[in-house]
N, CA, C and O atoms as CSV, one atom per row, in Angstrom:
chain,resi,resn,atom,element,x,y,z
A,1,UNK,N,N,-13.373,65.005,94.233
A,1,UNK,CA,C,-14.301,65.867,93.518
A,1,UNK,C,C,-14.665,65.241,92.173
A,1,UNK,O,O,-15.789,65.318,91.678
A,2,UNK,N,N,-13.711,64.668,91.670
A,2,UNK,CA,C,-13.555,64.150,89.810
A,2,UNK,C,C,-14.766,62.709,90.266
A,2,UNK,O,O,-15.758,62.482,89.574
A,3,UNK,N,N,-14.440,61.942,91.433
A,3,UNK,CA,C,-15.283,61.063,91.355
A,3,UNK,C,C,-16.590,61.241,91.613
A,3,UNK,O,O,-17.493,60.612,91.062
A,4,UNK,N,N,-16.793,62.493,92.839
A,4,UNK,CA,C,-18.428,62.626,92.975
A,4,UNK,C,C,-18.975,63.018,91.829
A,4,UNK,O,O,-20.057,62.441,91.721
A,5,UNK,N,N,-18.732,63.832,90.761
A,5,UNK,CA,C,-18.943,64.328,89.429
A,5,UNK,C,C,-18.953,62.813,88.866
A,5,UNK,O,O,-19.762,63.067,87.974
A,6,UNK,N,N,-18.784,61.933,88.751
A,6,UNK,CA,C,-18.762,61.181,87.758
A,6,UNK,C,C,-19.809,59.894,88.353
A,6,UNK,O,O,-20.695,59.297,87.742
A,7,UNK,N,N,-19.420,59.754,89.534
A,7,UNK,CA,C,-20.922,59.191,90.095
A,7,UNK,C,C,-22.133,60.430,90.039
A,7,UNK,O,O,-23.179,59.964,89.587
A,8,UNK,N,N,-22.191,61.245,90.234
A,8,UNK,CA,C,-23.571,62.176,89.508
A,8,UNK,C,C,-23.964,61.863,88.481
A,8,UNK,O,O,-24.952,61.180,88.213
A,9,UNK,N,N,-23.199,62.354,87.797
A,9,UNK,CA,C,-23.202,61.872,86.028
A,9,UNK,C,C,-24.348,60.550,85.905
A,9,UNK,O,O,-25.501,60.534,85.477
A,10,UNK,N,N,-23.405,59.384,86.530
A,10,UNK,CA,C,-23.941,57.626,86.301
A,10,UNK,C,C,-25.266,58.010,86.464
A,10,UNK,O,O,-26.139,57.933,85.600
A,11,UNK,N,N,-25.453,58.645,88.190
A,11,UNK,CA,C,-26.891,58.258,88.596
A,11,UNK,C,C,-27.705,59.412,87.967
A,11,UNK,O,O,-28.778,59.503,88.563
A,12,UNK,N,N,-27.603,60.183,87.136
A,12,UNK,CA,C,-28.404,60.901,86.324
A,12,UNK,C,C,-28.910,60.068,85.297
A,12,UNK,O,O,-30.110,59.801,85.224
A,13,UNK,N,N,-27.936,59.576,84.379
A,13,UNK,CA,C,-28.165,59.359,83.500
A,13,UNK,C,C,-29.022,57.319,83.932
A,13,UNK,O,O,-29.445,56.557,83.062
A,14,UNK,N,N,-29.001,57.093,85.132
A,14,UNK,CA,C,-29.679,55.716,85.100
A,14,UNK,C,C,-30.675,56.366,85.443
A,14,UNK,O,O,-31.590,55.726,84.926
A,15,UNK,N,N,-31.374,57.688,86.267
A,15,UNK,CA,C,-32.883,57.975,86.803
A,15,UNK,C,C,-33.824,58.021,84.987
A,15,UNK,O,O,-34.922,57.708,84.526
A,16,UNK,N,N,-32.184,58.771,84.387
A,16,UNK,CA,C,-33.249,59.510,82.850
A,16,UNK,C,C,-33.616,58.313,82.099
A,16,UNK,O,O,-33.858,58.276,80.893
A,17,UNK,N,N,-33.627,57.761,82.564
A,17,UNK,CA,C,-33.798,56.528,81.630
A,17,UNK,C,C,-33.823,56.206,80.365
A,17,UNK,O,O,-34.887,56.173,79.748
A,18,UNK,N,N,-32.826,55.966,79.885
A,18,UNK,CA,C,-31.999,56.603,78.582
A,18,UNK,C,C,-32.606,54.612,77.035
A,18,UNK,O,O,-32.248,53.434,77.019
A,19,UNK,N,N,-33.284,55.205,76.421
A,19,UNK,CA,C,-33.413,53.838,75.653
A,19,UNK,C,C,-34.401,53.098,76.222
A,19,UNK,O,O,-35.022,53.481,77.213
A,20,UNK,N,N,-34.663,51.681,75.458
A,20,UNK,CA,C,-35.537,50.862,75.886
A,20,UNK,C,C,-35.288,49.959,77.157
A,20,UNK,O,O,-35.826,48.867,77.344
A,21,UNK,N,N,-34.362,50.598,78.029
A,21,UNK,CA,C,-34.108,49.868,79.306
A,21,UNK,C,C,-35.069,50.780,80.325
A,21,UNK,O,O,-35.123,50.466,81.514
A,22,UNK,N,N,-35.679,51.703,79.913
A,22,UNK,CA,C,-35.945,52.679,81.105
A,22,UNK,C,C,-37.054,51.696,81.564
A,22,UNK,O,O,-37.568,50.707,81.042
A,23,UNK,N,N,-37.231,52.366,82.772
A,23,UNK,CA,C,-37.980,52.284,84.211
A,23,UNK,C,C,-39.618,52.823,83.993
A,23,UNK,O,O,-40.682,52.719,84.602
A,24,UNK,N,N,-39.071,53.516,82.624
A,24,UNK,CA,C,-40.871,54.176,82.901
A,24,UNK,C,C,-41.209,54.025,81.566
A,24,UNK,O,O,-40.390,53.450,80.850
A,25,UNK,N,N,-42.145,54.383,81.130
A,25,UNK,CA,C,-43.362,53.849,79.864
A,25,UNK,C,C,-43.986,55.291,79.656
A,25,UNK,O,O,-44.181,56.068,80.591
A,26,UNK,N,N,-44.221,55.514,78.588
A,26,UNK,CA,C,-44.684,56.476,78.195
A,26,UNK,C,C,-45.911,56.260,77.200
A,26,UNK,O,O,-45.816,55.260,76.488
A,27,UNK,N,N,-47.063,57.060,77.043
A,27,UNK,CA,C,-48.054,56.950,76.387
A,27,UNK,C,C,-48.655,58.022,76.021
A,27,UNK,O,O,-49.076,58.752,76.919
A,28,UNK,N,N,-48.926,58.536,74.185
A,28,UNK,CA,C,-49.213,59.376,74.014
A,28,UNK,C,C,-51.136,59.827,73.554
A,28,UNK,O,O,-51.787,59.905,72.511
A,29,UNK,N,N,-51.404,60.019,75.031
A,29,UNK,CA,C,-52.989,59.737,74.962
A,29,UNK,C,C,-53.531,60.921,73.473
A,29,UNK,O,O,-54.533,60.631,72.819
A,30,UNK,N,N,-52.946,61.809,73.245
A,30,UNK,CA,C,-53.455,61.836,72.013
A,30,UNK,C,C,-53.754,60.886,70.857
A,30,UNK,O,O,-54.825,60.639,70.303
A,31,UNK,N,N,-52.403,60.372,70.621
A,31,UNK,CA,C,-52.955,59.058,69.609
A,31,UNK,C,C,-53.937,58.057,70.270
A,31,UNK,O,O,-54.577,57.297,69.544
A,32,UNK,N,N,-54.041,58.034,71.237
A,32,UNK,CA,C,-55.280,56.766,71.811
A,32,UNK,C,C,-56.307,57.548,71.097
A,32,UNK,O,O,-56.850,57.154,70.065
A,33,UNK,N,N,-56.593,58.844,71.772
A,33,UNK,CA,C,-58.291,59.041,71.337
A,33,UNK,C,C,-58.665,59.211,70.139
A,33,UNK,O,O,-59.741,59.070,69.558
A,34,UNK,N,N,-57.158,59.685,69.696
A,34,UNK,CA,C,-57.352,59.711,67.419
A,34,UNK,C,C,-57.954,58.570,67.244
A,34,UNK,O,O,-59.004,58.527,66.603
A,35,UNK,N,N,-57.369,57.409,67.803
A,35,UNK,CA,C,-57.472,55.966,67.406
A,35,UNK,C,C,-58.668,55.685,67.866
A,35,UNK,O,O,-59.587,55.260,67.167
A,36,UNK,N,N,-58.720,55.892,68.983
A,36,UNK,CA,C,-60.337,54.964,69.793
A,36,UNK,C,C,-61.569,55.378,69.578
A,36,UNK,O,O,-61.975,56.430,70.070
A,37,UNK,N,N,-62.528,54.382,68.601
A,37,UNK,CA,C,-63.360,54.990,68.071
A,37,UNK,C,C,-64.761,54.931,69.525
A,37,UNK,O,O,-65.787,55.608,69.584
A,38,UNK,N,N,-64.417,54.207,70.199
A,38,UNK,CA,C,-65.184,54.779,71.462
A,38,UNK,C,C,-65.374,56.107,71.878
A,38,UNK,O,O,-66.395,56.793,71.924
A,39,UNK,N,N,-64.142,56.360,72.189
A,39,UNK,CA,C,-63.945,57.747,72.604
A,39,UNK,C,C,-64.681,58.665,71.896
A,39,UNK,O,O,-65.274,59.589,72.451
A,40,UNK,N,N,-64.690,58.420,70.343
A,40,UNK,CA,C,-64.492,59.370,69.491
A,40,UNK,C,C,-66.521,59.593,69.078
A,40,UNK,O,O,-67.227,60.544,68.744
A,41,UNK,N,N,-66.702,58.438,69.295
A,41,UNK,CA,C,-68.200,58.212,69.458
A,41,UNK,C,C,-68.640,58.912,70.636
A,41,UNK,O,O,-69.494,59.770,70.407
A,42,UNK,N,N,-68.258,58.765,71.927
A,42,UNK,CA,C,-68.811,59.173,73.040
A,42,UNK,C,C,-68.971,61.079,72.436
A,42,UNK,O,O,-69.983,61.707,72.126
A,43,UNK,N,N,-67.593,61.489,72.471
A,43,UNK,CA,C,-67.467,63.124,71.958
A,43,UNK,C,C,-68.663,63.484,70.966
A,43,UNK,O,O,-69.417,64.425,71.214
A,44,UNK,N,N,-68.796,62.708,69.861
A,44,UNK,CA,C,-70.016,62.843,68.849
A,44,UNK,C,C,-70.906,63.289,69.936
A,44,UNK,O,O,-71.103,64.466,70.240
A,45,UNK,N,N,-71.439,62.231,70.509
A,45,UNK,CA,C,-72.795,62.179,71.405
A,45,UNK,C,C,-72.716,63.073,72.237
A,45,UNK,O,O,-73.795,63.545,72.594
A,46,UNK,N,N,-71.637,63.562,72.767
A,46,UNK,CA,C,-71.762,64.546,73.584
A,46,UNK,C,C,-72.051,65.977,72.904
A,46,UNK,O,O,-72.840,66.835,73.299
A,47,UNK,N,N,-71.289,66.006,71.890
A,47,UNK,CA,C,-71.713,67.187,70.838
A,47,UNK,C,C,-73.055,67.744,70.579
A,47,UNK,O,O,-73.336,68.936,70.698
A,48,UNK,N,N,-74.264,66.347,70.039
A,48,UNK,CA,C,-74.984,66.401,69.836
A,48,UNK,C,C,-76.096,66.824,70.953
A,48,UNK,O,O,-77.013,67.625,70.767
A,49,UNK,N,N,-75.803,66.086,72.195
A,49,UNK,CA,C,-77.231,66.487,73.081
A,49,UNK,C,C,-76.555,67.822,73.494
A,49,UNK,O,O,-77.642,68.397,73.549
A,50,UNK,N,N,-75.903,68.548,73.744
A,50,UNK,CA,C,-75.427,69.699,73.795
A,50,UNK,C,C,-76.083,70.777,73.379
A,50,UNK,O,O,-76.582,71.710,74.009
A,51,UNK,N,N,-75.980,70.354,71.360
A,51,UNK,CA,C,-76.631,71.020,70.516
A,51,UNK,C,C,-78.332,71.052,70.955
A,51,UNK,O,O,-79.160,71.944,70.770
A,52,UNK,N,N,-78.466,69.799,71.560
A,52,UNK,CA,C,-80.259,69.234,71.521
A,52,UNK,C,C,-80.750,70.647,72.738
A,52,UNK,O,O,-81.722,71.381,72.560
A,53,UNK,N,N,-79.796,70.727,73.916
A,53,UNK,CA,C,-80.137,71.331,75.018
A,53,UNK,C,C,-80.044,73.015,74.694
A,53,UNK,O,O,-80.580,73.881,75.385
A,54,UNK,N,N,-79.287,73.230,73.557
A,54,UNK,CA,C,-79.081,74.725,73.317
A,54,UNK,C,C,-80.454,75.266,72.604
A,54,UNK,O,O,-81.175,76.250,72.770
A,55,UNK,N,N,-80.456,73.789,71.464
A,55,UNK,CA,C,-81.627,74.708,70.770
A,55,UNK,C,C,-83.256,73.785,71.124
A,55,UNK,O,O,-84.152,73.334,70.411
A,56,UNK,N,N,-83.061,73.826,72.223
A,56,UNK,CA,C,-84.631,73.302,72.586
A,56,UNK,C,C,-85.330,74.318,73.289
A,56,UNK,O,O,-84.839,75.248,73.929
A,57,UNK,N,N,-86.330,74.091,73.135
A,57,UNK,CA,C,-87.403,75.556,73.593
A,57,UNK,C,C,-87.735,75.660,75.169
A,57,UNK,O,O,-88.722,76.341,75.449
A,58,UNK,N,N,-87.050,75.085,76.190
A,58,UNK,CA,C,-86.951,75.176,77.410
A,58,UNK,C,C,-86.498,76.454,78.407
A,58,UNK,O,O,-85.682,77.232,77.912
A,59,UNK,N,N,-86.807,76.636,79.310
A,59,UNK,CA,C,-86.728,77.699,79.667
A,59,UNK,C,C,-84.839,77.807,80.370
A,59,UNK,O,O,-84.173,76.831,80.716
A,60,UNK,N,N,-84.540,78.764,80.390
A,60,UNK,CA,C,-82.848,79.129,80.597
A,60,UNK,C,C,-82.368,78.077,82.260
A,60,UNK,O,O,-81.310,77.544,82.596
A,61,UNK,N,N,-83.741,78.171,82.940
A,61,UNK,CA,C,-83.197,77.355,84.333
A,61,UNK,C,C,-83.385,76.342,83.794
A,61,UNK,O,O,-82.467,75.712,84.319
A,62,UNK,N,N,-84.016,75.404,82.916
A,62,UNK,CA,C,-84.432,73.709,82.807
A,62,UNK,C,C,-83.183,73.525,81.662
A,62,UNK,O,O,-82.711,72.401,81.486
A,63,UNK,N,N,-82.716,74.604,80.954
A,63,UNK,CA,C,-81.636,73.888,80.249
A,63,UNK,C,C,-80.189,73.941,81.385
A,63,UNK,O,O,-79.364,73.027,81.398
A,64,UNK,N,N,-80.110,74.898,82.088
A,64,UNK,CA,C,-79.023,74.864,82.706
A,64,UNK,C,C,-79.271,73.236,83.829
A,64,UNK,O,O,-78.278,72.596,84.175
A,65,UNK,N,N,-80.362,72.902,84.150
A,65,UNK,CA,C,-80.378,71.955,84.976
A,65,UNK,C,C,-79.947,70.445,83.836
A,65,UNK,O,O,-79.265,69.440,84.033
A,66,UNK,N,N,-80.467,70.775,83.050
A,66,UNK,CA,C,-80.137,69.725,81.531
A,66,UNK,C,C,-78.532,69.429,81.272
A,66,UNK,O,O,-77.855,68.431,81.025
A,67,UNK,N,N,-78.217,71.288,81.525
A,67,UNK,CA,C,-76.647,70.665,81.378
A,67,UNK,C,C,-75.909,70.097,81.959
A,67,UNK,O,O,-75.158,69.212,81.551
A,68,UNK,N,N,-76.070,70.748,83.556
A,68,UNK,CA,C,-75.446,69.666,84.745
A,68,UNK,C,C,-75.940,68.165,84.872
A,68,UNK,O,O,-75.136,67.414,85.425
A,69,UNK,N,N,-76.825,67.755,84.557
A,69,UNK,CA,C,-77.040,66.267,84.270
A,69,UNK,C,C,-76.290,65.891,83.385
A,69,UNK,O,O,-75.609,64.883,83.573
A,70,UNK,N,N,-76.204,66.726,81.977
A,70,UNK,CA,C,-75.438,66.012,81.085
A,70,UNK,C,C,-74.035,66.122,81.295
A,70,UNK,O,O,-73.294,65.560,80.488
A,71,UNK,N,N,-73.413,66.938,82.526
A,71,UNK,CA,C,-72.280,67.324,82.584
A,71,UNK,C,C,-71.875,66.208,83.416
A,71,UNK,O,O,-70.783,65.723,83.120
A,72,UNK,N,N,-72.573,65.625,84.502
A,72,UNK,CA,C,-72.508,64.609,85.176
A,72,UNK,C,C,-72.470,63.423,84.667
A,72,UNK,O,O,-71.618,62.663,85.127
A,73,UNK,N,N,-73.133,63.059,83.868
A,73,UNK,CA,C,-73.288,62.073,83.011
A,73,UNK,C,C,-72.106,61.497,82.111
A,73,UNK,O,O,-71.638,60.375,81.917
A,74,UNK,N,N,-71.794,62.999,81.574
A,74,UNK,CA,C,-70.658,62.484,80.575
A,74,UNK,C,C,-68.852,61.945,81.689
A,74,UNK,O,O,-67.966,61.098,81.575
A,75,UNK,N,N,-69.246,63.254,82.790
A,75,UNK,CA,C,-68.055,62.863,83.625
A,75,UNK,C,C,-67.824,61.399,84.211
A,75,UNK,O,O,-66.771,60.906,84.616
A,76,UNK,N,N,-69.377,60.719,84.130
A,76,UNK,CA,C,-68.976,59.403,84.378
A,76,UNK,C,C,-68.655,58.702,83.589
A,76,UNK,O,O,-67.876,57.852,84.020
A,77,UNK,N,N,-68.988,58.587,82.078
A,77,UNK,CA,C,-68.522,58.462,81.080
A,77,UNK,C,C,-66.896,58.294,81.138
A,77,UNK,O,O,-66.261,57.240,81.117
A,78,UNK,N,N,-66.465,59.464,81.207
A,78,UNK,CA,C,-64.975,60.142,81.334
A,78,UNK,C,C,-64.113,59.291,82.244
A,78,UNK,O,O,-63.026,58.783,81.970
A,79,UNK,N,N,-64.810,59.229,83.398
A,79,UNK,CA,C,-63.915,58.243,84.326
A,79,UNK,C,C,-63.920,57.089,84.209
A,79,UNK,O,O,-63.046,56.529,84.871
A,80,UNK,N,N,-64.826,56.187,83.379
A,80,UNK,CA,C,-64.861,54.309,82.660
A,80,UNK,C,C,-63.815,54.940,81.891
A,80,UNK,O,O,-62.677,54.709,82.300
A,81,UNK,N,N,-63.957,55.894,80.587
A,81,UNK,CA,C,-62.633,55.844,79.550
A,81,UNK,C,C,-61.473,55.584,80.217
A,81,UNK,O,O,-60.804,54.591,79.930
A,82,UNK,N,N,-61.052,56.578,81.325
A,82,UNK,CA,C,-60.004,56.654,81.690
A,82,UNK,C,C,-59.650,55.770,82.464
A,82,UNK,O,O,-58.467,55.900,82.780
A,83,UNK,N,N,-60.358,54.564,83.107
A,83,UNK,CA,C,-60.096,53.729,84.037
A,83,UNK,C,C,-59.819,52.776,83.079
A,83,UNK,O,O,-58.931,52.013,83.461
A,84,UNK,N,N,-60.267,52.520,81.922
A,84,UNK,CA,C,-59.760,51.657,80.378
A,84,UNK,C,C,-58.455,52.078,80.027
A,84,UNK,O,O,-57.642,51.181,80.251
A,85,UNK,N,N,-57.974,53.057,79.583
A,85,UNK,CA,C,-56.518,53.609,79.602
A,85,UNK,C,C,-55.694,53.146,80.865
A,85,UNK,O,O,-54.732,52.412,80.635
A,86,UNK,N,N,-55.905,53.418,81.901
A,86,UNK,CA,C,-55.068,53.102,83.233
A,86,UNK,C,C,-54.905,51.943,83.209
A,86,UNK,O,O,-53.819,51.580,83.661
A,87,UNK,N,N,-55.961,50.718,82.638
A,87,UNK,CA,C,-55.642,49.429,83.238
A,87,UNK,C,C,-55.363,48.422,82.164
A,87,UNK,O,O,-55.326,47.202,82.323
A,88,UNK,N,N,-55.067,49.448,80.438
A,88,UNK,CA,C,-54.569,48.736,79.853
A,88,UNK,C,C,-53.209,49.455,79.946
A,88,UNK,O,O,-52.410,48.613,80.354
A,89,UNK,N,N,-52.676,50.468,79.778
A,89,UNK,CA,C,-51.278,50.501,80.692
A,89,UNK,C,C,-50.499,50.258,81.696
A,89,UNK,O,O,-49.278,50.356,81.820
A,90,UNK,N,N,-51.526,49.851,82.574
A,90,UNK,CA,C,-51.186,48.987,83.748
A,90,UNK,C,C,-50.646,47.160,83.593
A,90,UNK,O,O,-49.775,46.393,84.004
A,91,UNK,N,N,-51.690,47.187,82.830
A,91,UNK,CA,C,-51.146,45.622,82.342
A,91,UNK,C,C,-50.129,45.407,81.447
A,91,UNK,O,O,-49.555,44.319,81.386
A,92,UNK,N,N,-49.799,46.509,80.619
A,92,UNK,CA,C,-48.688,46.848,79.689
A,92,UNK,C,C,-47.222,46.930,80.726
A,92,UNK,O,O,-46.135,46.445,80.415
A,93,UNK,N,N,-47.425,47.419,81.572
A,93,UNK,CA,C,-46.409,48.001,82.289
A,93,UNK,C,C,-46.209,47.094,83.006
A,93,UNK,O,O,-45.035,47.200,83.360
A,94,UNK,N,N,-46.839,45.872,83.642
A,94,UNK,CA,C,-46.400,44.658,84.224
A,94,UNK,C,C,-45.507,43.953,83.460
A,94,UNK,O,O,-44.321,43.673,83.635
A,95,UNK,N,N,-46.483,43.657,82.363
A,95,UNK,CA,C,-45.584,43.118,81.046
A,95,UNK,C,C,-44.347,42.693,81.028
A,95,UNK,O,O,-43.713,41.639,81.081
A,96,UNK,N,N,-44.050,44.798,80.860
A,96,UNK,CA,C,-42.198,45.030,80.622
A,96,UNK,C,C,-41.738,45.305,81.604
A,96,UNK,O,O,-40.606,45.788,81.615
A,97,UNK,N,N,-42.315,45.138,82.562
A,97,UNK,CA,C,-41.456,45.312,84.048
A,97,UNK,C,C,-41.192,46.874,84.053
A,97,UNK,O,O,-40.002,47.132,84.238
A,98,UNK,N,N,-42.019,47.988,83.894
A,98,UNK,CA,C,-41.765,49.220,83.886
A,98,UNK,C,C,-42.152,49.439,85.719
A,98,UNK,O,O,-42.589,48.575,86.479
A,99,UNK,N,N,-41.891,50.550,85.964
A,99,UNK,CA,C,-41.700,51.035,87.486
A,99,UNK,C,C,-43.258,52.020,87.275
A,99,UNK,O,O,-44.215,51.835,88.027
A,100,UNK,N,N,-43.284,52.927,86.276
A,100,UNK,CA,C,-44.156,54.040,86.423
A,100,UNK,C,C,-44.116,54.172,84.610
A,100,UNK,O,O,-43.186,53.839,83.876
A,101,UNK,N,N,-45.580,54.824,84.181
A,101,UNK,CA,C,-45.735,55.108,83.098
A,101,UNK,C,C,-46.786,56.518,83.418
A,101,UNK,O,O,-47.641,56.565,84.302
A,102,UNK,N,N,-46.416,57.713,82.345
A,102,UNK,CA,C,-46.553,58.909,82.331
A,102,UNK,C,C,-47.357,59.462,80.999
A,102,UNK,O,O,-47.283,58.994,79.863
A,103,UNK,N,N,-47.833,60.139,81.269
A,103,UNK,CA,C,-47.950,60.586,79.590
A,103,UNK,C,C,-47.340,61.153,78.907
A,103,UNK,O,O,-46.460,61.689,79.580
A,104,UNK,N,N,-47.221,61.449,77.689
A,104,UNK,CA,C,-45.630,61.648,76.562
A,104,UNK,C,C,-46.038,62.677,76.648
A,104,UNK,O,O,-45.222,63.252,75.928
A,105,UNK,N,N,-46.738,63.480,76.998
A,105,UNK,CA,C,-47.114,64.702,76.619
A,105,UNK,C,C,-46.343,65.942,77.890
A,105,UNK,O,O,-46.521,65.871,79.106
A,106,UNK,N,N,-45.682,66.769,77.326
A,106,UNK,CA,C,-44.617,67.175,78.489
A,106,UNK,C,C,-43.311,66.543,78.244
A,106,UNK,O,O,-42.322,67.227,78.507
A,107,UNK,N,N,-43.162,65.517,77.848
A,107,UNK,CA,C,-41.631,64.731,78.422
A,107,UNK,C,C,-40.982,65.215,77.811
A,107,UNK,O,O,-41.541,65.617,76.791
A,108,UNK,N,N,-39.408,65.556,77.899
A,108,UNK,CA,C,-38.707,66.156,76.964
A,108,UNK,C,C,-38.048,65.027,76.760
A,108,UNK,O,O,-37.245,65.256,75.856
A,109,UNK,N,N,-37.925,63.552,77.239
A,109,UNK,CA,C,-36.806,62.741,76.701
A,109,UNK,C,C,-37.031,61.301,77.713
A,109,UNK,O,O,-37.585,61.382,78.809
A,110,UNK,N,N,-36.576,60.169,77.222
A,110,UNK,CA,C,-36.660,59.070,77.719
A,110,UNK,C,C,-37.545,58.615,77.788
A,110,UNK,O,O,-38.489,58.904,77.052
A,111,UNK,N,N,-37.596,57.570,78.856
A,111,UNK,CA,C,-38.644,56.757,78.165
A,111,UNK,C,C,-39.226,55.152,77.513
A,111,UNK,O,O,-38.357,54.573,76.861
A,112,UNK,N,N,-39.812,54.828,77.563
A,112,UNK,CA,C,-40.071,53.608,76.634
A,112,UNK,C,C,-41.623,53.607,75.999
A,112,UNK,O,O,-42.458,52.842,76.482
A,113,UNK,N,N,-41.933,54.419,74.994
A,113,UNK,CA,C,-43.163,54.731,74.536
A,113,UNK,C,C,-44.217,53.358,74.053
A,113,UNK,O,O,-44.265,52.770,72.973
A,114,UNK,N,N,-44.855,53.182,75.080
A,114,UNK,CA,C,-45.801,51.827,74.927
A,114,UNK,C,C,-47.493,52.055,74.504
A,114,UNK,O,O,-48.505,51.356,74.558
A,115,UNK,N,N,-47.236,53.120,74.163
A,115,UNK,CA,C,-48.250,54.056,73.270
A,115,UNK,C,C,-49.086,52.233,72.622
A,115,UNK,O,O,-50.014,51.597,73.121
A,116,UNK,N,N,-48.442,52.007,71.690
A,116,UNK,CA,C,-49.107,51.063,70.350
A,116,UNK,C,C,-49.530,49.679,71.195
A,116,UNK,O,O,-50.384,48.869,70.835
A,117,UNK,N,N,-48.590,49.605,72.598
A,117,UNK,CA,C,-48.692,48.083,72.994
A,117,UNK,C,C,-50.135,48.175,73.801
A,117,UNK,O,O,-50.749,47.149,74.090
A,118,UNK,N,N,-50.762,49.882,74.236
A,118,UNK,CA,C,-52.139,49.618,75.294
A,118,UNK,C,C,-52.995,49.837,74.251
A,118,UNK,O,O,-54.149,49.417,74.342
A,119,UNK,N,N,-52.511,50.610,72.966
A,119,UNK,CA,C,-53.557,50.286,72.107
A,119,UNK,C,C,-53.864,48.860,71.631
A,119,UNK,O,O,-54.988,48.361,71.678
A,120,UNK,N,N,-52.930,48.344,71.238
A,120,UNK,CA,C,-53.347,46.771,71.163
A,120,UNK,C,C,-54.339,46.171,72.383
A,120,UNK,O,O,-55.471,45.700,72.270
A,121,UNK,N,N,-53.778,46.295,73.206
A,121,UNK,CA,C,-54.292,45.752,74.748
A,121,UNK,C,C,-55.841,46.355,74.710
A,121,UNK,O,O,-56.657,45.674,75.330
A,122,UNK,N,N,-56.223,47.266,74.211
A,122,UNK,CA,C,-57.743,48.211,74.058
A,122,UNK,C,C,-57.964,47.632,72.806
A,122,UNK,O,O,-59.094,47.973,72.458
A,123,UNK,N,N,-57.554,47.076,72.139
A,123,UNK,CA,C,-58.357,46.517,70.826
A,123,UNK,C,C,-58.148,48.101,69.916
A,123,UNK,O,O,-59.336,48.340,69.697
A,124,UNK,N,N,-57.712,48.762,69.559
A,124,UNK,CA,C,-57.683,50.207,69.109
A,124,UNK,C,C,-56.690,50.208,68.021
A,124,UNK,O,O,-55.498,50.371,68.280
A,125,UNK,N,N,-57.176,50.007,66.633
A,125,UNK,CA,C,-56.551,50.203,65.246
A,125,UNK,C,C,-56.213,51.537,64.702
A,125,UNK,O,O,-57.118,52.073,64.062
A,126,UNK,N,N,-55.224,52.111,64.808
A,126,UNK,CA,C,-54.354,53.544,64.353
A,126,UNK,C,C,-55.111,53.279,62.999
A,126,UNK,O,O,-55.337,52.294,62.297
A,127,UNK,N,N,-55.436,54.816,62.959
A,127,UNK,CA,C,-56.366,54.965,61.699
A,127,UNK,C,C,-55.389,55.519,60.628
A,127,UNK,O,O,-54.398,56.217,60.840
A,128,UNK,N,N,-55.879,55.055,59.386
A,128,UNK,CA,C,-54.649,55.421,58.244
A,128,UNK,C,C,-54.552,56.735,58.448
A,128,UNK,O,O,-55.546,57.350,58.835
A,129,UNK,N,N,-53.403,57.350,58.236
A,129,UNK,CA,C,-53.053,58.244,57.753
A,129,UNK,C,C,-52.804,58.995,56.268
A,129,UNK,O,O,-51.846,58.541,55.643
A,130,UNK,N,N,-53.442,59.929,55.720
A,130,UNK,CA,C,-53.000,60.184,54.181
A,130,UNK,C,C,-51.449,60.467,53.718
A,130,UNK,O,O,-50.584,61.036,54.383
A,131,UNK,N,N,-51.367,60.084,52.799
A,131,UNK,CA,C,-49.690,60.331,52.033
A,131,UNK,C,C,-49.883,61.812,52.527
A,131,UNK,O,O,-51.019,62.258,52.690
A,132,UNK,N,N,-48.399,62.813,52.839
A,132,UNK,CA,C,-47.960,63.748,52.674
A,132,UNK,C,C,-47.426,64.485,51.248
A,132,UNK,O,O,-46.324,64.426,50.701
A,133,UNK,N,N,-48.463,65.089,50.933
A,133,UNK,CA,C,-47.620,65.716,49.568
A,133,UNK,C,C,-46.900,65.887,49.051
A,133,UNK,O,O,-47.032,66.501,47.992
């Protein structure tokens, strides 16, 4: 009994992947899009024709048809971003020999947060932050 408990134990604690040995990679896509001024450009633009389609003098069916174009539009948008994220964590994760990388968001623990290494890999400069009071 003392030994199955203690082999549990081992193989828990090798799945959790405890430190910079783990198996998996973590990335906290919030800081990407703080950082990526792509992203952060695309959102502008999306903001704006939004605004263009609300307050233009078109009738309620030609803006709703306006929006699903632009809704389409941006979703393709959405899926290049995200296929840029996937395949600079992908190449990150070859790298370090990771198994699987997740997003930090949710995780309660473990890990190897390669957050800064796909921003590098994206060309993506962490924007200053102000002193804390």
């Amino acid at each position: 009994m003392k030994k199955k408990l203690i082999l549990t134990a081992l193989a828990a604690a090798l799945l959790a992947g405890c430190g910079n040995n783990s198996p998996v990679g973590l990335i906290d896509i919030g800081r990407i899009v703080a950082n990526w001024k792509t992203y952060q450009l695309n959102q502008q633009q999306l903001m704006i024709d939004e605004q263009k389609i609300v307050q233009s003098r078109a009738t309620n069916a030609q803006k709703q048809r306006e929006a699903v174009a632009l809704q389409k539009k941006y979703a393709g948008i959405t899926d290049d971003l995200t296929k840029q994220i996937r395949d600079a964590a992908q190449k990150v994760a070859s790298e370090k020999n990771l198994k699987m990388v997740v997003t930090k968001q949710g995780v309660g623990y473990g890990g190897v947060d390669i957050t800064a290494d796909v921003e590098k890999e994206m060309n993506i400069t962490e924007a200053s932050s102000s002193p804390n009071p």
